[in-house]
C-alpha positions as CSV (number, residue, x, y, z in Angstrom):
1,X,0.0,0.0,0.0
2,X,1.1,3.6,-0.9
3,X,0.2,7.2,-1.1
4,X,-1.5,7.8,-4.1
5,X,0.5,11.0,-4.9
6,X,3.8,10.0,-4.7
7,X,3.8,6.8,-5.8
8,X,4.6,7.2,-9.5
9,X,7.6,8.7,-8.2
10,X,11.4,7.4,-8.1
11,X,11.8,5.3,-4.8
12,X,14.6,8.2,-3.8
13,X,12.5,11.2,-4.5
14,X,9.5,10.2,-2.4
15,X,9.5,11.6,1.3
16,X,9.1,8.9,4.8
17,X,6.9,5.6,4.2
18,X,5.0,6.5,1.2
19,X,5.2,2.7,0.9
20,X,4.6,-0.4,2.8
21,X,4.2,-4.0,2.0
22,X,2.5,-6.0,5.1
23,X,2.8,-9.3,5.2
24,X,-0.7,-10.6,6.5
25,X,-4.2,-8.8,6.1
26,X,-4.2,-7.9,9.5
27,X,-1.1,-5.7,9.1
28,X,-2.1,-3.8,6.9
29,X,-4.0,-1.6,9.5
30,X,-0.5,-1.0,11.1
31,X,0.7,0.0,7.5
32,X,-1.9,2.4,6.6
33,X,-1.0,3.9,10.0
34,X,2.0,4.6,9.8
35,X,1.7,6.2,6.2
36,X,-1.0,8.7,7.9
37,X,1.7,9.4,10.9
38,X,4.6,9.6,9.0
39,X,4.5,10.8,5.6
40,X,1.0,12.5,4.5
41,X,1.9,15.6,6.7
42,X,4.8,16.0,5.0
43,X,4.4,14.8,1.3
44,X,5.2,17.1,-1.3
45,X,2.9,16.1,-4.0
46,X,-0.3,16.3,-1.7
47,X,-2.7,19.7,-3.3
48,X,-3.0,21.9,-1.0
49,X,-6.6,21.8,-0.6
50,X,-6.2,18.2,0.3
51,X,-4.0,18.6,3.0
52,X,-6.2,20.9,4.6
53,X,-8.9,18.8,4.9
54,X,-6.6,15.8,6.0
55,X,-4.9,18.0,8.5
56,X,-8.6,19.1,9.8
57,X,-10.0,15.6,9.6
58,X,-6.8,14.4,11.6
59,X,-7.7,17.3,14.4
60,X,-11.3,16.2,14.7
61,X,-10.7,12.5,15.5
62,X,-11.3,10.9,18.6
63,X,-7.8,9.4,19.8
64,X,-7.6,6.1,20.6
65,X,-11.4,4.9,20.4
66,X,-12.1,4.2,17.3
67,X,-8.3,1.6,16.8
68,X,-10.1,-1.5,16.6
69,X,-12.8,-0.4,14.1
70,X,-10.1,1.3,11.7
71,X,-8.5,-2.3,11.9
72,X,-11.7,-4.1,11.7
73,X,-12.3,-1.7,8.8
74,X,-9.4,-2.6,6.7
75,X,-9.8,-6.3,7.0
76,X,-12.9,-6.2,5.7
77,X,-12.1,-4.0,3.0
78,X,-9.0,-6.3,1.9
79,X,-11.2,-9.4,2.0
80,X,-13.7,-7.9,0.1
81,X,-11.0,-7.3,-2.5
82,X,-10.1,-10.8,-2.4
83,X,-6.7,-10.6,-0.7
84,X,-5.7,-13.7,1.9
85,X,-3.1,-14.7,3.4
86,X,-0.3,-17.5,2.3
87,X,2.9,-18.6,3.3
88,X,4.7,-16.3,1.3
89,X,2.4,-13.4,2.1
90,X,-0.7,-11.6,0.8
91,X,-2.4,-13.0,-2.5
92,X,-5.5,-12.6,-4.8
93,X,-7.4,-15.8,-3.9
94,X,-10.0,-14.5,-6.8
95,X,-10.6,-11.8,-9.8
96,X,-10.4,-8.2,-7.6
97,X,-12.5,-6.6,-10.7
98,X,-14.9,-9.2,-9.8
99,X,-18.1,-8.0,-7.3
100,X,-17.9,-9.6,-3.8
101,X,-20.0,-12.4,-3.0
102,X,-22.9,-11.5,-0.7
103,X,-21.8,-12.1,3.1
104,X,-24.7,-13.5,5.1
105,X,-26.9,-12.0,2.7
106,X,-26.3,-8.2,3.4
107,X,-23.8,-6.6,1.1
108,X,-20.4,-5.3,3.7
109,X,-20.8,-2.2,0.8
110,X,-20.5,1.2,2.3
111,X,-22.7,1.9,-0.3
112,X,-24.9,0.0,0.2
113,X,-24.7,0.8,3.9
114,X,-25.1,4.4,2.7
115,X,-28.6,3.9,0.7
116,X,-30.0,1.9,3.3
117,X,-29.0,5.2,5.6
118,X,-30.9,7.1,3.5
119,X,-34.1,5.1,3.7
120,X,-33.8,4.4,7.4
121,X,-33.9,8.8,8.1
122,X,-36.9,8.9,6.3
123,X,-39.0,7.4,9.4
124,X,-39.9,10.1,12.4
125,X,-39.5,8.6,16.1
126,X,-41.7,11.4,17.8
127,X,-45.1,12.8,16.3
128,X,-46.8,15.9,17.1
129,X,-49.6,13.6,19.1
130,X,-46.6,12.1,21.6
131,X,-46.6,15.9,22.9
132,X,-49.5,15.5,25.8
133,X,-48.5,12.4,26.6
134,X,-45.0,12.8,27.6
135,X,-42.6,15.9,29.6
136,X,-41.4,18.6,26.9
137,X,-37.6,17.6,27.8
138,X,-37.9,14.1,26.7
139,X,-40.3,15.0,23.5
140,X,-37.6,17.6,22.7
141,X,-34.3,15.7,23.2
142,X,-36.0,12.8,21.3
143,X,-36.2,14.6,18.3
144,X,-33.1,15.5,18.0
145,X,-32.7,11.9,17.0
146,X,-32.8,9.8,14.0
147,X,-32.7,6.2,12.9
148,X,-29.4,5.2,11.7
149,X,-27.5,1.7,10.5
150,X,-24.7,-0.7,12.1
151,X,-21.4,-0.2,9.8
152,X,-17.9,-0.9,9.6
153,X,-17.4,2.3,10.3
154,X,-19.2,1.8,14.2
155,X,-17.2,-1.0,15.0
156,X,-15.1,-0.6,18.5
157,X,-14.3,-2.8,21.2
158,X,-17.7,-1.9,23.4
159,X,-19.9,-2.8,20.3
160,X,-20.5,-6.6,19.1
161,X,-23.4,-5.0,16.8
162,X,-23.9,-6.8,13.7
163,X,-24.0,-4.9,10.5
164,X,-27.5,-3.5,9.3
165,X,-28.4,-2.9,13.2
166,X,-31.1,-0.6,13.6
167,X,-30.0,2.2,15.9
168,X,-30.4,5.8,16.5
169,X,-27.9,8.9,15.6
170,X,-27.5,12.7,16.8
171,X,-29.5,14.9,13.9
172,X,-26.6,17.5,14.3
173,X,-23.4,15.3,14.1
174,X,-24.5,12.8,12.0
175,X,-22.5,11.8,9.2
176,X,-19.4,13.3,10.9
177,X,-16.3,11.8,12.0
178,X,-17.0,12.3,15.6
179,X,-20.9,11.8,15.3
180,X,-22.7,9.5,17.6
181,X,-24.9,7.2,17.8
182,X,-26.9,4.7,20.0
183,X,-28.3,1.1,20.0
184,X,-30.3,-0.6,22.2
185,X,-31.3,-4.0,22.5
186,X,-34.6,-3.5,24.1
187,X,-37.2,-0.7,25.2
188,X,-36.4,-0.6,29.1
189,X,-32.9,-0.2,27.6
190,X,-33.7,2.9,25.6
191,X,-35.5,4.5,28.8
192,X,-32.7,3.7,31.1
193,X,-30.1,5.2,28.7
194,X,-32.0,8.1,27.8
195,X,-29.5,10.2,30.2
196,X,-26.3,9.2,27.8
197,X,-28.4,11.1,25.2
198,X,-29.0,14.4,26.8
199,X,-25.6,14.2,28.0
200,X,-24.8,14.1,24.4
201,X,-26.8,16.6,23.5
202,X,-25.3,18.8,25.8
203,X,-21.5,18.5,24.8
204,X,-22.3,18.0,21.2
205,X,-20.2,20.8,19.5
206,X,-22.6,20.9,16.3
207,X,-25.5,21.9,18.9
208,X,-26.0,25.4,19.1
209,X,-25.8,27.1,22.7
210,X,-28.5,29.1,22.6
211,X,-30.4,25.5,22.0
212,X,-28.1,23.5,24.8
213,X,-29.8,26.4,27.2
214,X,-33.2,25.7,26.2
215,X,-32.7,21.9,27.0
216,X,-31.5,22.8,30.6
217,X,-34.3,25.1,31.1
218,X,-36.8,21.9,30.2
219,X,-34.8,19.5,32.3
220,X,-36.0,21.9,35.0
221,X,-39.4,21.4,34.6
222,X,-39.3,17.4,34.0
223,X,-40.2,16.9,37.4
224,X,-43.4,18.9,37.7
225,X,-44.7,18.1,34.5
226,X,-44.3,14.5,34.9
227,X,-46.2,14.7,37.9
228,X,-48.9,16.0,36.1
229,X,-49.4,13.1,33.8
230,X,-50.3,9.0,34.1
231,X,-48.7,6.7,35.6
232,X,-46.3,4.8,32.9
233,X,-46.8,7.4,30.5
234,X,-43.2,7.6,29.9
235,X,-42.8,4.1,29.7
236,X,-45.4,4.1,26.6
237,X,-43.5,6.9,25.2
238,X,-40.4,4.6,24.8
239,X,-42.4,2.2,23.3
240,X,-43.8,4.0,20.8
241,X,-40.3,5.4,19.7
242,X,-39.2,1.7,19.7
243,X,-41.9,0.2,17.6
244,X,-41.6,3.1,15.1
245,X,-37.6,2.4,15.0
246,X,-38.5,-1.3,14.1
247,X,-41.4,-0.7,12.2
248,X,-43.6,-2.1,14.7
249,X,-47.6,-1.2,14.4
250,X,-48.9,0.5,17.9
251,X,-52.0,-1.3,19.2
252,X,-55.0,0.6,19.1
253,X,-55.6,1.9,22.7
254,X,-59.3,0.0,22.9
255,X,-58.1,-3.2,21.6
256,X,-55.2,-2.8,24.4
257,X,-57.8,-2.2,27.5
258,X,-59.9,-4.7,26.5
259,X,-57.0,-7.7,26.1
260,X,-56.2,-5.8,29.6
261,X,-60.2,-6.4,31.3
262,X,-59.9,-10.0,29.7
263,X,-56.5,-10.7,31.5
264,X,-58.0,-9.2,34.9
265,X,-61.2,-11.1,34.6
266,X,-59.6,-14.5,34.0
267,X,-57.2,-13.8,36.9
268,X,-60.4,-13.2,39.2
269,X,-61.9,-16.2,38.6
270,X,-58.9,-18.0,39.0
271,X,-58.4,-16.5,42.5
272,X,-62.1,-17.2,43.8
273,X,-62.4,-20.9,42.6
274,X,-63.7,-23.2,44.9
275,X,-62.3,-26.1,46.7
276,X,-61.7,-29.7,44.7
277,X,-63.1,-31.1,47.4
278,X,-66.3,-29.3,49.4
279,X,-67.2,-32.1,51.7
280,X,-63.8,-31.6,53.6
281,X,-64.2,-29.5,56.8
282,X,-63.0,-26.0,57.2
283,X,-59.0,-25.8,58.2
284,X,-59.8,-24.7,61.6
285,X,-62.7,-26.7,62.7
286,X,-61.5,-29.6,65.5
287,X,-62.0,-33.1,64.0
288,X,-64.1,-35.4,66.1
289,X,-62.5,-38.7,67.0
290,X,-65.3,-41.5,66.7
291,X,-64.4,-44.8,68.6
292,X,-66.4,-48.2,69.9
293,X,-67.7,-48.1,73.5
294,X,-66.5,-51.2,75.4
295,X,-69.7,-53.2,75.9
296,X,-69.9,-55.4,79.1
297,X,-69.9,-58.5,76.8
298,X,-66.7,-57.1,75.1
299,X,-65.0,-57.4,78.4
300,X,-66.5,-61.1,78.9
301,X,-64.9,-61.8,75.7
302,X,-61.8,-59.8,76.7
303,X,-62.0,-61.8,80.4
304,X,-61.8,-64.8,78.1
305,X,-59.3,-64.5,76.3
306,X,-56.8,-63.5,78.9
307,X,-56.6,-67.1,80.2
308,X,-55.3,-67.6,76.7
309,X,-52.5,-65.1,77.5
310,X,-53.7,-63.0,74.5
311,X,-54.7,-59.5,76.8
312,X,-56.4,-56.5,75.4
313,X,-54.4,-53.2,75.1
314,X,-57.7,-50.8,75.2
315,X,-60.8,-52.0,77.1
316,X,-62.9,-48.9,76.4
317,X,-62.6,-45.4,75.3
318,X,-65.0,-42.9,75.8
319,X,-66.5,-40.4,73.0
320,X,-64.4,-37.2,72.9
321,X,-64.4,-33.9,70.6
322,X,-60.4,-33.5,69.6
323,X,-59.1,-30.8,71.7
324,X,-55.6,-30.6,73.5
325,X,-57.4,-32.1,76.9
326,X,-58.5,-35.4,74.6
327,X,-57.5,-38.6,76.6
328,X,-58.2,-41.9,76.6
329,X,-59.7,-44.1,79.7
330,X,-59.2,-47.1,80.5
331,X,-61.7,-49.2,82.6
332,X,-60.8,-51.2,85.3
């Protein structure tokens, strides 16, 4: 790899690293780094107007966060090309001219990433009827939002995203080198993360001051207007944004409440069922204890059958309601 504008150039008359030959597809990340540190701020056949806008893209990037997705990046890139690696180094394992083979069925294109961008703006996560139902400060910040795509490009070490992720992206700083962007995995996540968004919003440099003061000034009143509204409204709010995000239909509000009286109604009847079995008596009624009365003729028998040396245990017990002061008699 090489800079484009010096490389038709004599070996001796190009300034520091304007080429580099890595070995394997994962160096050449390390390769196109160290062209960009140490030779397109000083080559001599850059245009002007190109180093200006290198020099102010290098000033606006975020050091040290984005490493792993620049290396991802090129990987990619190279595969896509058809480059692998071999014994002897890098090689054409097929035609480059060729087009890529599809990858899981979603073109790795930025292109392709790029029109799918487009379509994905076109959707609005707030409406004008989400304003009663919500505080201004979330309605507000909200819209300052737009649905975005997974790419290359988003790849660091705290995202695992796969590509064509539905997400959402700062209005003001998309499309820039620093821009940011969120995705959530569910809708309590996108309600518990909402403050990484305002605080966003608030250090965003493409966000005008006069606009960063008006969002304080509605973070203010949060409180008391949320008081003012039902319970869970905010929670509804969030999943309203989410169904619009994945192109979820909301269920109309009457069809909701009346799945909602059907789920309460079954759960009622449920609760109040009677017993299996009725003829039981209640838990804390005493059980009566129902024995035979020793008979005078039982003890003949009983006389009887001593001589035999076969005695009985119990001669008579009397009739008694179980209680703690139940006992048992014996007659003499």
């Amino acid at each position: 790899v090489g800079c484009v504008h010096c490389l038709g150039l004599p070996p001796k008359s190009r300034s520091n690293r304007a080429v580099c030959f890595p070995f394997t597809v994962a160096r050449i990340y390390q390769s196109v780094a160290d062209i960009q540190r140490f030779h397109l701020g000083e080559c001599r056949m850059m245009p002007p107007e190109v180093r200006a806008k290198f020099l102010q893209l290098q000033s606006e990037s975020a050091k040290g966060s984005k490493g792993l997705a620049t290396r991802t990046y090129w990987i990619d890139s190279a595969k896509k090309l058809g480059l692998a690696d071999g014994p002897t180094g890098m090689y054409f394992s097929r035609d480059p001219s060729m087009p890529p083979p599809p990858s899981d069925g979603m073109s790795l294109d930025i292109l392709a990433q790029v029109a799918t961008n487009v379509k994905t703006k076109c959707k609005p996560l707030v409406t004008p009827e989400d304003k009663p139902t919500i505080a201004e400060f979330l309605y507000v910040v909200m819209d300052q939002l737009q649905p975005c795509r997974f790419t290359d490009a988003d790849r660091n070490k705290r995202r695992s995203k796969n590509l064509g992720s539905i997400g959402v992206e700062c209005k003001h700083c998309a499309g820039k080198i620093d821009g940011r962007k969120f995705f959530w995995s569910s809708v309590s996540a996108a309600e518990s993360n909402f403050v990484s968004v305002h605080s966003h919003m608030m250090d965003c440099k493409y966000i005008p001051d006069d606009f960063k003061a008006e969002l304080a000034r509605l973070k203010s009143l949060r409180r008391e207007q949320t008081s003012k509204l039902k319970t869970g409204s905010q929670k509804s709010f969030f999943t309203r944004v989410w169904n619009r995000l994945h192109n979820i239909e909301d269920e109309p509000e009457a069809v909701a409440k009346e799945k909602k009286k059907g789920d309460n109604s079954g759960k009622s009847v449920k609760k109040h069922k009677s017993p299996k079995n009725s003829s039981k008596p209640p838990h804390n009624q005493p059980k009566t204890h129902v024995t035979k009365i020793a008979t005078s003729s039982d003890r003949d028998k009983s006389s009887t059958n001593s001589t035999n040396n076969q005695a009985a245990d119990l001669d008579g017990v009397e009739l008694k309601t179980g209680s703690s002061s139940d006992s048992i008699h014996h007659d003499d």
